[in-house]
N, C-alpha and C positions, 0 to 999 in steps of 0.2 A: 504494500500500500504506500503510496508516495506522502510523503512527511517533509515538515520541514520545522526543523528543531532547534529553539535557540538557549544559549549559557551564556555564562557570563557576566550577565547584571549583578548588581547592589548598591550598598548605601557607601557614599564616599563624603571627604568632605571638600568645599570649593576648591578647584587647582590642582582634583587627584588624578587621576586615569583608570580606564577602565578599558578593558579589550574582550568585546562579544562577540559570538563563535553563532554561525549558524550552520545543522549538516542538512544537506539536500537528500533525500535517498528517495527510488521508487520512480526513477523518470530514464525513461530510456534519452540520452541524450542526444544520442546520435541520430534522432529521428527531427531533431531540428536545427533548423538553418542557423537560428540566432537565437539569444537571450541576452532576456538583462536580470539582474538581482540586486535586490535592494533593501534598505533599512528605511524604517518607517517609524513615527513616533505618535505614539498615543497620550497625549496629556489629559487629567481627567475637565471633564465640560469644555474640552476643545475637539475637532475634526483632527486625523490623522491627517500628520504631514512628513510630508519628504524629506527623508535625511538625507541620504548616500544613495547613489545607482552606481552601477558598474557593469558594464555591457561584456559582453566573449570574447570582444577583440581590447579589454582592458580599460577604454575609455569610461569615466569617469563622471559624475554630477554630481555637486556638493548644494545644499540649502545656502543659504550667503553667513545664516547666524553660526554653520558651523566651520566654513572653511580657514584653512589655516590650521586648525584645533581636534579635526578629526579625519582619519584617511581609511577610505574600504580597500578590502583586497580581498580576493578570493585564489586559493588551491584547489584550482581542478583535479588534482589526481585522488583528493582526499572527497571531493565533491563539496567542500566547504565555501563559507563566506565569514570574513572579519568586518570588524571595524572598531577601531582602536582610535580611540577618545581620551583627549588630553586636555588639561586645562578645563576640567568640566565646571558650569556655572548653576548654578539653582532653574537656570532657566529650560537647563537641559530634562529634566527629571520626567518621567511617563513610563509608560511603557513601550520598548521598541523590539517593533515586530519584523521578522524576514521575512520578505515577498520574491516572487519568481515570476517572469514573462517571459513566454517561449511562444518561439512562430518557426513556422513550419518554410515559409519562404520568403524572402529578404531580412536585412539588417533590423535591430533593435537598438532605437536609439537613445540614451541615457539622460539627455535632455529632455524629451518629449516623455517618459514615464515619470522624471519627476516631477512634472507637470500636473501629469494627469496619474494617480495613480489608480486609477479603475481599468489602465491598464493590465494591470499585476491579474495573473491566475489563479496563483496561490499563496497562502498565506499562514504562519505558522504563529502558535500561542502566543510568544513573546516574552520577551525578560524585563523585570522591573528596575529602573538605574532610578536612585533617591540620592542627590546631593543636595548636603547641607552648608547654608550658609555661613 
C-alpha cells in the first residue's frame, strides 16, 4: 500500500534546527515521467501552505518566509525526502506534512505546485515542529 511517512518533528527552542525525514514507499516509480515532492505546513486556524518542492531533476521552490533558513533534499535510492531547518522562529511551528505529485507525461514543475498545492496526490500524516520563543 503506498504511504508516505514523516519523522523528525519536535519542540525546539528559537535558533534551533530541526531535520525531517519523509519515506515514500508503494509507488512504482518508474511508471512516471516526472514528480515533485514537497513539505507543506499546517498551522492551526490557518490553510496549508507551501514550504519546500523539489522536483526529479532536483530543482527547487522555497516559501520566501523560509528561504535562506531551510533547504529540501531528497535520496532516491533510499526513496526518501529531507528538509532541514535552521534558525527556526515561533513562526515556523504546525504541522508539516509530505506531499507527492507524479505525472505520467511531461515535467513537474516546483514553482507551479507550490503555488497551487491541490496539485499534490498524496499526502502523508505529518510531524509536529513546536518552537518556543
Amino acid at each position: 500500500e503506498a504511504a508516505l511517512v514523516e519523522s523528525g518533528g519536535g519542540s525546539v527552542q528559537a535558533g534551533g534546527s530541526l531535520k525531517l525525514s519523509c519515506v515514500i514507499s508503494g509507488y512504482n516509480w518508474r511508471e512516471y515521467s516526472s514528480y515533485c515532492l514537497g513539505w507543506v505546513r499546517q498551522a492551526p486556524d490557518s490553510e496549508r501552505a507551501g514550504v519546500a518542492i523539489i522536483a526529479d531533476d532536483d530543482t527547487t521552490s522555497y516559501a520566501d518566509s523560509v528561504k535562506g533558513r531551510f533547504s529540501i533534499s531528497q535520496d532516491s535510492a533510499k526513496n526518501t525526502l529531507y528538509l532541514q531547518m535552521t534558525n527556526l522562529k515561533p513562526e515556523d511551528n504546525g504541522m508539516y506534512l509530505c506531499a507527492a505529485r507524479f505525472r505520467v507525461e511531461g515535467p513537474c514543475y516546483s514553482d507551479d505546485v507550490l503555488e497551487d498545492l491541490t496539485l499534490f496526490h498524496a499526502w502523508g500524516q505529518g510531524t509536529q515542529v513546536t518552537v518556543a520563543s
